[in-house]
C-alpha positions as CSV (number, residue, x, y, z in Angstrom):
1,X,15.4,28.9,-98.9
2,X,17.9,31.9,-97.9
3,X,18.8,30.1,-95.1
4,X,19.5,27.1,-97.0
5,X,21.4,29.3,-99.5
6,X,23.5,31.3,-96.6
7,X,24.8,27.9,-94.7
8,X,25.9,26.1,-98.0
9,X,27.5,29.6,-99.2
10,X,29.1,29.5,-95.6
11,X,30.3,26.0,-96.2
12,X,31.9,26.9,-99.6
13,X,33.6,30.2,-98.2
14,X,35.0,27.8,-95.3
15,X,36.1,25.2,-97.6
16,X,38.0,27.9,-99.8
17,X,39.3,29.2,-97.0
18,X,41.0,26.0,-95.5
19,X,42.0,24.9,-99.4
20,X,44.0,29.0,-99.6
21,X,45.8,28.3,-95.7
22,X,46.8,24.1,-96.6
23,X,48.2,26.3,-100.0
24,X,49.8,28.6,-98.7
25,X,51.4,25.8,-96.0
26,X,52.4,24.1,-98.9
27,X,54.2,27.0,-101.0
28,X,56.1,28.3,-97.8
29,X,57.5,24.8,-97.4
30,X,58.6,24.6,-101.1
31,X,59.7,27.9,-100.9
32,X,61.8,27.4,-97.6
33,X,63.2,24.6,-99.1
34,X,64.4,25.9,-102.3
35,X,66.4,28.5,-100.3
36,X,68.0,26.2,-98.1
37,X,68.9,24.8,-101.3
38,X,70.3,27.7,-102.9
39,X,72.2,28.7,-99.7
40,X,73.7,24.9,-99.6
41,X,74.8,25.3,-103.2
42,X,73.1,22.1,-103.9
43,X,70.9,22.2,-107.5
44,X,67.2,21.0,-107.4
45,X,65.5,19.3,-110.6
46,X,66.0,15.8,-112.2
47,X,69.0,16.8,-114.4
48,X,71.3,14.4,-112.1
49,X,69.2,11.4,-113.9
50,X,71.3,11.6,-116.6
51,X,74.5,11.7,-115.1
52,X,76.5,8.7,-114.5
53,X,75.6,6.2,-111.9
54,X,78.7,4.9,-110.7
55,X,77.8,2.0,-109.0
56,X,76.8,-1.6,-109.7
57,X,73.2,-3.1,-109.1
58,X,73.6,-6.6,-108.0
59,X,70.8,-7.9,-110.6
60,X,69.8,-6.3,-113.5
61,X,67.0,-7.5,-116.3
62,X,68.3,-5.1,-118.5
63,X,71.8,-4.4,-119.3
64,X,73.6,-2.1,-116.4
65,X,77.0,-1.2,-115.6
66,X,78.5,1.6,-114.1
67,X,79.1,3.7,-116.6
68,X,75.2,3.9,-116.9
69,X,73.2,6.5,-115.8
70,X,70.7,7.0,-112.9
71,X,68.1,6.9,-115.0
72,X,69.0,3.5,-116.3
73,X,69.4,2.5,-112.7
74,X,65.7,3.9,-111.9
75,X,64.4,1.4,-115.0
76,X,66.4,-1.5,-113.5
77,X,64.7,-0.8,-109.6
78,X,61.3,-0.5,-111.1
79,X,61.9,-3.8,-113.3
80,X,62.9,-5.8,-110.4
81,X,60.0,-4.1,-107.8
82,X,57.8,-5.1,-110.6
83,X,59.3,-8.5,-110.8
84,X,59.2,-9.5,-107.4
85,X,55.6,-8.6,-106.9
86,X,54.6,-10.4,-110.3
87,X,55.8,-13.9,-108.7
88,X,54.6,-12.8,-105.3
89,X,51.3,-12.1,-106.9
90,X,50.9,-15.7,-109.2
91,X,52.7,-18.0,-106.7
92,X,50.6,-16.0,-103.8
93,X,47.4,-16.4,-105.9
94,X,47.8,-20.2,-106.4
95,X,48.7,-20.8,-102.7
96,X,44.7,-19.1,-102.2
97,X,43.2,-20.7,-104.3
98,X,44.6,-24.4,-102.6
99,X,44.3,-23.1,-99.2
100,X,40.6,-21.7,-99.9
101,X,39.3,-24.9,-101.5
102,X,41.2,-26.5,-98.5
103,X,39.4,-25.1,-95.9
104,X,36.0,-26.1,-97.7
105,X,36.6,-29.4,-98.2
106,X,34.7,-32.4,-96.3
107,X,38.2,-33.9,-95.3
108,X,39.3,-33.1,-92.2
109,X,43.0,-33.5,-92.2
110,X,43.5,-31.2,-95.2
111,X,40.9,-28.7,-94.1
112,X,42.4,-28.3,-90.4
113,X,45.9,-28.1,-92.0
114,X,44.5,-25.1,-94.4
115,X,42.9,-23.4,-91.4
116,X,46.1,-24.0,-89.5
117,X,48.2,-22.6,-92.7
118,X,46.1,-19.0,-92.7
119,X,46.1,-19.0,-88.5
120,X,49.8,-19.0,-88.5
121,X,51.1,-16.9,-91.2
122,X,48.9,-14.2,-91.2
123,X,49.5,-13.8,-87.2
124,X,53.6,-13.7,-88.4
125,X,54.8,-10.0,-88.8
126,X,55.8,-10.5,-92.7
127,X,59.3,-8.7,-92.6
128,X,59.9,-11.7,-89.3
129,X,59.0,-14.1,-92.1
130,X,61.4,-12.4,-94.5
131,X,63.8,-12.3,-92.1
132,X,63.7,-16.3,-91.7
133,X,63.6,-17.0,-95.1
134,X,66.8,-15.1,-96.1
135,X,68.8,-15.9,-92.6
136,X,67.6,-19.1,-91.6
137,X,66.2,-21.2,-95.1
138,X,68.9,-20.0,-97.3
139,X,71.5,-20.8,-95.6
140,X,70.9,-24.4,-95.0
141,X,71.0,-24.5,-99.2
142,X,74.4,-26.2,-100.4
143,X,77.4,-24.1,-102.2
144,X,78.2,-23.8,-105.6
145,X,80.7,-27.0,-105.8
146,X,77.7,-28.9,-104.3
147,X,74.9,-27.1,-106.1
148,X,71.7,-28.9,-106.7
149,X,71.3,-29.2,-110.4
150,X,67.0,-30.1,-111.4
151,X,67.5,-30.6,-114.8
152,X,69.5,-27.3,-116.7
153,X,68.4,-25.3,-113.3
154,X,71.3,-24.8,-110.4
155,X,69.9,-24.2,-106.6
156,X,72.8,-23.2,-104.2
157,X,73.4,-20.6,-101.8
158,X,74.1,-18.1,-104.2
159,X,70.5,-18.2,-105.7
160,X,68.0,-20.5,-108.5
161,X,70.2,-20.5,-111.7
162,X,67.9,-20.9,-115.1
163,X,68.5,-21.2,-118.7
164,X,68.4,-18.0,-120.5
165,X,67.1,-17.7,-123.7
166,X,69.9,-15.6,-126.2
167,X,68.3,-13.8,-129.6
168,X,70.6,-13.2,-132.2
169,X,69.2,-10.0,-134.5
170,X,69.7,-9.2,-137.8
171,X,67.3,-6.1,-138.7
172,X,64.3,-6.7,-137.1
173,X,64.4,-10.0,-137.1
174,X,65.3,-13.0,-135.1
175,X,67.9,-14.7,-136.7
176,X,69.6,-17.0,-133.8
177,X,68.6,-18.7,-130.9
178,X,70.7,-20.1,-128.3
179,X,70.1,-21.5,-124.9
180,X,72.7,-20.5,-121.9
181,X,72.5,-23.4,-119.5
182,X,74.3,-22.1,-115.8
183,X,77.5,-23.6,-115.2
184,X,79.1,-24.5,-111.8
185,X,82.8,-23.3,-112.2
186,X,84.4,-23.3,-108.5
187,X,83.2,-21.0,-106.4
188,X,80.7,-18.9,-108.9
189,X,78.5,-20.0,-111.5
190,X,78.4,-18.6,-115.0
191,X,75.6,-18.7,-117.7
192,X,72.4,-19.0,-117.2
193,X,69.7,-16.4,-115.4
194,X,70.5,-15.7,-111.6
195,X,67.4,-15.3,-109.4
196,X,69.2,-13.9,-106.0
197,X,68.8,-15.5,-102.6
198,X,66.9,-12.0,-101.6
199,X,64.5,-12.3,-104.5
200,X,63.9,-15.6,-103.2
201,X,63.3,-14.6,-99.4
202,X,61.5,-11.7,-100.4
203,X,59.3,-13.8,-102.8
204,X,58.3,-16.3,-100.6
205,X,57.7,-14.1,-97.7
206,X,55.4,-11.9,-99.7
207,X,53.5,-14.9,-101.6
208,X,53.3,-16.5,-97.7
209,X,52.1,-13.9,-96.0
210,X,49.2,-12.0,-98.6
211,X,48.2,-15.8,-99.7
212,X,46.3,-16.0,-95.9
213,X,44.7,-13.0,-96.9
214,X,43.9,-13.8,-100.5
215,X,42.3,-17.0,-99.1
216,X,40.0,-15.5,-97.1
217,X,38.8,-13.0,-100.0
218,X,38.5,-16.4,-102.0
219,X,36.5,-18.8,-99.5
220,X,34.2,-16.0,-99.2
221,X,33.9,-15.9,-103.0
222,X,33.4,-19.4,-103.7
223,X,30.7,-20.0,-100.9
224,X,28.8,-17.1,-102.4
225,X,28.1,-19.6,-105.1
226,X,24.7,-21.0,-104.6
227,X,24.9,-24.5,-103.9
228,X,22.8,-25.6,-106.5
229,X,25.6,-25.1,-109.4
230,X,28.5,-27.4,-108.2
231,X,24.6,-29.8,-107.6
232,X,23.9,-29.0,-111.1
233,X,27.7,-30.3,-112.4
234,X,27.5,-33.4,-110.2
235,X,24.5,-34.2,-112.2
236,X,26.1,-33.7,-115.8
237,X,28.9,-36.0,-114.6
238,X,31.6,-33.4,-113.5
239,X,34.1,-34.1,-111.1
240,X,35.1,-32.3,-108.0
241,X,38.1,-30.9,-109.6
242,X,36.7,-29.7,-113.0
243,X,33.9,-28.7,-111.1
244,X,35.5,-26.4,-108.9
245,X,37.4,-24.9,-111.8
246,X,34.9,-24.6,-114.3
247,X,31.6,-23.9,-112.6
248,X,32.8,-22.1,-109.1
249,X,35.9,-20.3,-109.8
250,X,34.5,-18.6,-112.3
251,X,31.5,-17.3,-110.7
252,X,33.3,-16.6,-107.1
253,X,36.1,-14.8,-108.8
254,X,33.5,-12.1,-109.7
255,X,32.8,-11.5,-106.0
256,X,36.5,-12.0,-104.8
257,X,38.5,-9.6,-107.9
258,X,37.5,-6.2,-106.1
259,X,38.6,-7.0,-102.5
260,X,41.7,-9.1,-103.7
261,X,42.9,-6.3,-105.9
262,X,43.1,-4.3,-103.1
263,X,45.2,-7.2,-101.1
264,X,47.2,-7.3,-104.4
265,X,48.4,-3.6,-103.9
266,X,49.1,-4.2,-100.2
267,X,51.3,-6.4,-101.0
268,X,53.2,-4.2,-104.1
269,X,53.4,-1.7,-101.0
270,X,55.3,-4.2,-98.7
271,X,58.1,-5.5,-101.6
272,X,59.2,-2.1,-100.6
273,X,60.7,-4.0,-97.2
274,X,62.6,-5.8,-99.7
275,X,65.2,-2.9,-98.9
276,X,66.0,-4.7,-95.3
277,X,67.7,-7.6,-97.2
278,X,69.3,-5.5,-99.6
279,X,67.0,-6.9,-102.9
280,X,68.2,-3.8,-105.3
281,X,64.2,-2.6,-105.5
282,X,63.1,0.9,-106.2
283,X,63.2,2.0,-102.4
284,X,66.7,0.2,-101.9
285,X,68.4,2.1,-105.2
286,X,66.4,5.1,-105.5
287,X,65.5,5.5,-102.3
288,X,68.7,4.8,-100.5
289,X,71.6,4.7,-103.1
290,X,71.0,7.3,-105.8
291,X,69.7,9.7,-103.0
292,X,73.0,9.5,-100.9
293,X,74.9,9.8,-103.8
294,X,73.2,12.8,-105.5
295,X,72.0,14.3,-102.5
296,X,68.6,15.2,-104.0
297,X,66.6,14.0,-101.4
298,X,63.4,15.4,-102.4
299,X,63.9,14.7,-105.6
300,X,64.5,10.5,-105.1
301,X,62.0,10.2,-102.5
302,X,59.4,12.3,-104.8
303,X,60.6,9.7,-107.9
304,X,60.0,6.7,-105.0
305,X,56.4,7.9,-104.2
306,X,55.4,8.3,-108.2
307,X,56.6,4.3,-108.7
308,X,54.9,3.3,-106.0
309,X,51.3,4.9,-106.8
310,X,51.7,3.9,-110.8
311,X,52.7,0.6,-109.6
312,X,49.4,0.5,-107.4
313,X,47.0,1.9,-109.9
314,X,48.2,-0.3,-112.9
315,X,47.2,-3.3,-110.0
316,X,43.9,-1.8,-109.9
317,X,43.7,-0.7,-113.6
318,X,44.4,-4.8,-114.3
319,X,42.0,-6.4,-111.8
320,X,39.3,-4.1,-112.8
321,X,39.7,-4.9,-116.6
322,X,40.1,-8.5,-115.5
323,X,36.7,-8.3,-113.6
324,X,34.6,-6.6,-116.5
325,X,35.8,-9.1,-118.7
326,X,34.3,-11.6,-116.4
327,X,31.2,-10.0,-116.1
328,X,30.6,-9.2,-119.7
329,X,31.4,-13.0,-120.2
330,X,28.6,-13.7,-117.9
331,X,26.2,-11.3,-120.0
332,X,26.0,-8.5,-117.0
């Protein structure tokens, strides 16, 4: 027993030692940094987020202008990170789900084109795909005099064009609406919501690329379901469709939510290469802009690290909500 005793007290003194040196590491740095600082003349903190930005951010969800401040241009980054891997995520999600039911199905033609869809894409380096969607299948889209027009939505080279829903207040309550079709007016295009040709490229490589994945994680799912239940809705007179999504999504997305939300996050970590095509994302404005313009370096890149990770755990927050609502539905 006192030898027991001696080698976990050894482990522990160890351990407290190694915790004190990676400490210590840790506060020199910080402290050497702060003093080049100081000799530099350059002020550390996050008082510079409130100065004036200065610059212009190509697309904005909220309103922006230069006269804003870097903190408005922080919100602005994070909305569009956010909204890139939102559409990423859906338009990824349904991609799976076809290609996964694809590769299952008894018809050859469609299941070797699914297994040809995942062999390909996911072998495809995703900022190469990015790369081809923004240099190569943009620029074959028409310009603005020739715009296609489907319906009240404009597609030309300068990006997807859609109505955009204006609110009228008066207190708190709505008192107008009005719809702001795009226009095609010579070489621009006013009205309307502009979706940039980078959002687009950046989109589709992302909902590409993490969809081979995704399918994988959601064949597995679906042939975990004993055979006996898409058996059991043959016999009440379902069909192959309602079938599949009444009787074995639901029971394979319980196996395939944990392992996809963890695809789901890889691919909120790689809209960060959204910065190679200029998409005005958190790493391309706080990362690259507001740092070279403040010179706060550890400052932006610290900001740049915090978005990501509360980006990646609200991902996981939401798929594990989403997967104990599935079980409790189930009764588990």
């Amino acid at each position: 027993m006192r030898a027991v005793l001696r080698e976990r007290l050894r482990d522990h003194l160890v351990q407290v030692a190694l915790l004190a040196i990676v400490l210590w590491v840790v506060w020199r740095g910080v402290s050497n940094f702060l003093g080049n600082l100081r000799a530099l003349g350059v002020s550390a903190g996050y008082g510079f987020l409130h100065a004036e930005a200065g610059f212009e951010i190509a697309q904005a969800l909220i309103a922006f202008s230069p006269a804003s401040s870097y903190l408005d241009a922080v919100i602005v980054a994070t909305l569009n990170s956010l909204l890139v891997i939102a559409l990423a995520s859906v338009i990824g999600t349904l991609i799976a789900l076809g290609i996964a039911f694809g590769r299952l199905t008894s018809q050859p033609l469609i299941r070797g084109a699914s297994t040809a869809y995942v062999e390909v894409f996911r072998n495809i380096p995703l900022l190469l795909q990015i790369f081809f969607w923004y240099f190569s299948a943009m620029a074959l889209l028409p310009g603005v005099a020739d715009s296609l027009q489907l319906g009240p939505v404009l597609l030309n080279n300068r990006g997807l064009f859609l109505p955009r829903l204006e609110i009228t207040l008066q207190g708190l309550l709505p008192q107008h609406f009005a719809l702001d079709l795009p226009r095609a007016e010579g070489f621009n295009v006013s009205g309307g919501l502009a979706l940039l040709p980078e959002l687009m490229a950046l989109t589709l490589g992302l909902s590409i690329y993490n969809s081979t994945f995704l399918a994988e994680i959601f064949r597995a799912g679906i042939l975990s379901v004993p055979r006996g239940q898409t058996e059991a809705a043959a016999t009440v007179g379902l069909s192959g469709v309602r079938a599949a999504l009444l009787i074995t999504l639901p029971q394979a997305l319980r196996v395939a939510l944990p392992p996809a939300a963890g695809q789901y996050q890889t691919l909120a970590k790689a809209s960060a290469l959204a910065a190679a095509i200029g998409y005005p994302d958190i790493m391309q404005i706080v990362g690259g802009t507001v740092l070279s313009q403040t010179s706060q370096a550890l400052e932006a890149m610290t900001l740049v690290v915090l978005l990501y990770a509360a980006i990646n755990l609200g991902i996981a927050l939401l798929v594990n909500l989403a997967n104990r609502r599935l079980l409790k539905h189930d009764g588990r």
